[in-house]
C-alpha positions in Angstrom: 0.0 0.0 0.0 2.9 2.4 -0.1 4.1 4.4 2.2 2.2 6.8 4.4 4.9 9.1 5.9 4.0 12.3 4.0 0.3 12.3 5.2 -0.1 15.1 7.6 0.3 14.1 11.7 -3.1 12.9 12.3 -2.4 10.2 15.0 -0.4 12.8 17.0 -3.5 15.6 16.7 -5.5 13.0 18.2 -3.2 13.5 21.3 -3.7 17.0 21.2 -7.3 17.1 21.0 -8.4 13.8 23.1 -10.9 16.0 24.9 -13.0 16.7 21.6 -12.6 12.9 20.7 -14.1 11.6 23.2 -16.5 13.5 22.8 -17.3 11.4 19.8 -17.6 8.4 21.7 -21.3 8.0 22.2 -22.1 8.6 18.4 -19.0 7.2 16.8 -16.4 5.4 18.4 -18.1 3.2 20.4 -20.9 2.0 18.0 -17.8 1.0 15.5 -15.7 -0.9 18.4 -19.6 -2.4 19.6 -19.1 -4.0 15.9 -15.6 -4.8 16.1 -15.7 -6.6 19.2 -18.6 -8.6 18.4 -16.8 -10.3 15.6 -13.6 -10.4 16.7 -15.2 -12.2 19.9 -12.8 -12.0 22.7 -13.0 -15.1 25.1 -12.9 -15.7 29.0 -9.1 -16.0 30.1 -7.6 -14.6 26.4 -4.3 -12.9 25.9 -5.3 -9.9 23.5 -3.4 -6.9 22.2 -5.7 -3.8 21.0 -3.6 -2.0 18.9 -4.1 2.1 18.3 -6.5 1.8 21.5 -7.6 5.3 21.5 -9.5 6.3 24.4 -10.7 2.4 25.3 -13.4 2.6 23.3 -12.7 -1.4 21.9 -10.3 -2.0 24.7 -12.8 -1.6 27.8 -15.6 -3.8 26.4 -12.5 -6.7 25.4 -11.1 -6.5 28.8 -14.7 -7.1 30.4 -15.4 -10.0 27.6 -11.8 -12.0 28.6 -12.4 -11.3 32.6 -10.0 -11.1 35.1 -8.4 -14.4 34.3 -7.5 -12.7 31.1 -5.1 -9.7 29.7 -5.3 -7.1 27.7 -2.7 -5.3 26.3 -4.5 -1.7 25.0 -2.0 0.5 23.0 -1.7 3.9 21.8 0.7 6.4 21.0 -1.1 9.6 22.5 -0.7 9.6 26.1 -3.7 11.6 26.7 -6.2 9.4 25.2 -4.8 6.4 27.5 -5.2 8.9 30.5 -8.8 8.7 29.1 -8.7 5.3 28.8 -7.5 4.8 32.2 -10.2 7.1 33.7 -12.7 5.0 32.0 -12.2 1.6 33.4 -11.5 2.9 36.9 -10.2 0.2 39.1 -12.3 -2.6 38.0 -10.6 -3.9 35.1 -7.0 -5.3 36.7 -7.1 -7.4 33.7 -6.6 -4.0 31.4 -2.9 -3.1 31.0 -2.6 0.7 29.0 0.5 1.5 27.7 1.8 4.6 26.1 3.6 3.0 23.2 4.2 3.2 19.8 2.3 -0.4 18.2 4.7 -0.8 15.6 7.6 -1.2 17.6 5.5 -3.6 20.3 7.7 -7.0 21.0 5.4 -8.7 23.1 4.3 -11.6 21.2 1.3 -15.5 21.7 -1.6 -13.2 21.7 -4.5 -15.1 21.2 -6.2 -12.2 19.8 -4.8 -9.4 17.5 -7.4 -6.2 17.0 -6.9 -3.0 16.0 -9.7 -0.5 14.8 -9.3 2.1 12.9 -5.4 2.6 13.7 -3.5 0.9 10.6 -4.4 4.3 8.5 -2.0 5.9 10.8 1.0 3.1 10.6 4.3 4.9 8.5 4.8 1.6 6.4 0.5 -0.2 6.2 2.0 -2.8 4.8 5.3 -3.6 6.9 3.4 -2.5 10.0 0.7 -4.4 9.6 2.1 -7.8 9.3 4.5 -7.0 12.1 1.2 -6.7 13.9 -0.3 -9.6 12.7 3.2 -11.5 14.0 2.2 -10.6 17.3 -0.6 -13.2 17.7 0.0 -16.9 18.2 0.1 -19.8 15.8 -3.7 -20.4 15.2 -4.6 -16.8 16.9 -7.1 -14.8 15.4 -6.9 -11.3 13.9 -9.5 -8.5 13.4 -8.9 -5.0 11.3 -11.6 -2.3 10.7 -11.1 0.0 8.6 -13.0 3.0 7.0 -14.6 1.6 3.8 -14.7 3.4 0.0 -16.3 6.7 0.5 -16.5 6.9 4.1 -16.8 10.7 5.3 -16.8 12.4 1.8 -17.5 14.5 0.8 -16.1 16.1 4.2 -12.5 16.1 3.8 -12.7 18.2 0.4 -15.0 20.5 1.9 -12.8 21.4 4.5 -9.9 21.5 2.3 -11.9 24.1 0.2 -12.6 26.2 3.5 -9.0 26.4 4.5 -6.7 29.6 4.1 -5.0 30.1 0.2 -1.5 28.8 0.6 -2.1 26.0 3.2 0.0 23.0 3.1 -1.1 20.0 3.3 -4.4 19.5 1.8 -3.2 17.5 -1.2 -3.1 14.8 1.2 -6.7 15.2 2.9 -8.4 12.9 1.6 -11.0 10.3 3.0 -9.3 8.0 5.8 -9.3 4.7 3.4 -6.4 2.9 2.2 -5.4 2.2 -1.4 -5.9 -0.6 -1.8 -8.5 -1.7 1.2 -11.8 0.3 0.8 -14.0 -2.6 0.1 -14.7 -6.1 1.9 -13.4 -8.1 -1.1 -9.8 -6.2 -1.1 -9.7 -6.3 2.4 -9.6 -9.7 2.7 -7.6 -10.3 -0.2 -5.0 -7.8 1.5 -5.0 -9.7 4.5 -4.6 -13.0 2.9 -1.1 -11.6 0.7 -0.2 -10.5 4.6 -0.5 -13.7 5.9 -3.8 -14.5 7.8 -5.6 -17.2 6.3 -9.6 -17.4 6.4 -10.5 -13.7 6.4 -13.7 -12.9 6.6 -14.7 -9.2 6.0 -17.7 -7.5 6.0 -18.9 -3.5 5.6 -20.9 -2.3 8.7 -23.6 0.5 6.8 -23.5 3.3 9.0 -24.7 6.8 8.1 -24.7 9.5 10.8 -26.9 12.7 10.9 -24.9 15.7 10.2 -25.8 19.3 12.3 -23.5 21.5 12.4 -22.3 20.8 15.8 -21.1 17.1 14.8 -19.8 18.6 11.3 -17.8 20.8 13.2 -16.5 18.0 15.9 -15.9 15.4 13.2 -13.0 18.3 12.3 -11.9 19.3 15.7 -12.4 15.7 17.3 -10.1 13.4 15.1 -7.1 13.8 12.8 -8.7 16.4 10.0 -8.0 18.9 13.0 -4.4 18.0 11.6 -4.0 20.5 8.4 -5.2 23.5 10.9 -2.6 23.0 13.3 -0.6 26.0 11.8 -3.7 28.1 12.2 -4.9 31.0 14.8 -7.6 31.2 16.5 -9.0 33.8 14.4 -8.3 31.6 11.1 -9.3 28.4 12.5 -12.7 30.4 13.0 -12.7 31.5 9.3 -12.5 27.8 8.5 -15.0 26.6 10.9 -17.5 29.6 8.9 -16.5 28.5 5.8 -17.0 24.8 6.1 -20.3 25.1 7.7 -21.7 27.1 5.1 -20.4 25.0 2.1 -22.1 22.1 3.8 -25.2 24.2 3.9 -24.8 25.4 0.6 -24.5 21.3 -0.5 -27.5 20.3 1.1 -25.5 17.7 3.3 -27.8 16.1 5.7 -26.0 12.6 6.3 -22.2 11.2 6.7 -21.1 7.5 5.4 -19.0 6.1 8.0 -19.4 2.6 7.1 -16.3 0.6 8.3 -15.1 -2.8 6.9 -14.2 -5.2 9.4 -12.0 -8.0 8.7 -10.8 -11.3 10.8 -8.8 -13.9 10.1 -6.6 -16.9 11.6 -2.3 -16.8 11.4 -1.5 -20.1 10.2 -0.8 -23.1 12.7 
């Protein structure tokens, strides 16, 4: 799939901005982990790693499914979304270990379960990366990868491209958070497969979201799009905001796709 290096720093604005993206739990990030979870089915007394972790919004409801004879290991990158995490699960989840970490460098290895949601977007090398994180589970272990799937959130990235400053850098690369080569079930699974798992299943989740202006707005400021304003003021962040809000207006936007693909396969014996 190429590498992703030149993309703008969307995992790291999700560090700076873990406030606004939880506040997308509720109506977006827990609804897609709800999905992922159920088909990646965690077991009683499991060894999982949750890659790209987030806020917990996957890892919480795993830790609960493997109980306290089980472990989780729930990475992310951006320590203030595993302070949310943390703050989330409280004390009753000894079974929950966060860790500040960078996934593609993790060495533990034997999980029995492999997940990561949404997250391999943000990997510097998808492919490299994401075989190294397949590698982490076990002989026989099972794997599960969602992704967004084609035209997820368009037409909102080019909108806000359109509403940013003249001069901006960085909005030939803000485009819809899909892979090349992954944006439908069937390449999904193929793509897995070449990686190594063997039988994937995959599956698109139909999801459509009702856009006000209030969650047009957070869908910016809550997840990595908030990226290609990070060089902006206050005053021209506000131009942007003004200028998105209207186009989507103007457009007649009243929905958002974010359909996700969810994959989930076996690493050979």
């Amino acid at each position: 799939m190429g590498d992703t290096t030149t993309v703008p720093d969307f995992a790291g604005e999700f560090g700076r901005v873990a406030e606004s993206f939880a506040e997308l739990d509720e109506v977006l990030w827990n609804p897609i982990s709800t999905a992922a979870v159920s088909r990646s089915h965690p077991q009683f007394d499991e060894r999982v790693l949750d890659a790209c972790c987030g806020d917990g919004a996957s890892a919480l409801p795993t830790a609960e499914l493997v109980g306290v004879g089980g472990h989780v290991d729930a990475v992310d990158i951006a320590e203030p979304l595993i302070e949310l995490a943390r703050k989330r699960a409280g004390e009753r989840m000894p079974q929950l270990h966060l860790h500040v970490a960078d996934v593609t460098e993790w060495e533990p290895r034997g999980y029995d379960l492999v997940q990561c949601v949404l997250g391999i977007f943000f990997f510097p090398d998808v492919d490299a990366d994401t075989r190294r994180l397949i590698e982490r589970a076990r002989p026989g272990g099972r794997v599960a990868i969602t992704i967004w799937a084609r035209g997820a959130w368009e037409p909102l990235p080019e909108v806000l491209a359109g509403a940013m400053p003249e001069g901006s850098e960085g909005l030939e690369e803000l485009t819809q958070p899909t892979t090349e080569l992954a944006d439908t079930a069937g390449t999904l699974a193929h793509w897995l497969t070449e990686l190594g798992l063997i039988e994937v299943r995959a599956e698109a989740v139909q999801r459509h979201l009702d856009l006000t202006p209030e969650l047009a707005w957070l869908m910016v400021r809550g997840t990595g799009l908030r990226a290609v304003m990070s060089g902006l003021d206050n005053a021209e962040v506000a131009g942007v905001r003004e200028r998105y809000l209207a186009a989507i207006e103007e457009r007649g936007l009243q929905t958002v796709d974010v359909t996700t693909l969810i994959a989930v396969g076996r690493r050979p014996e």
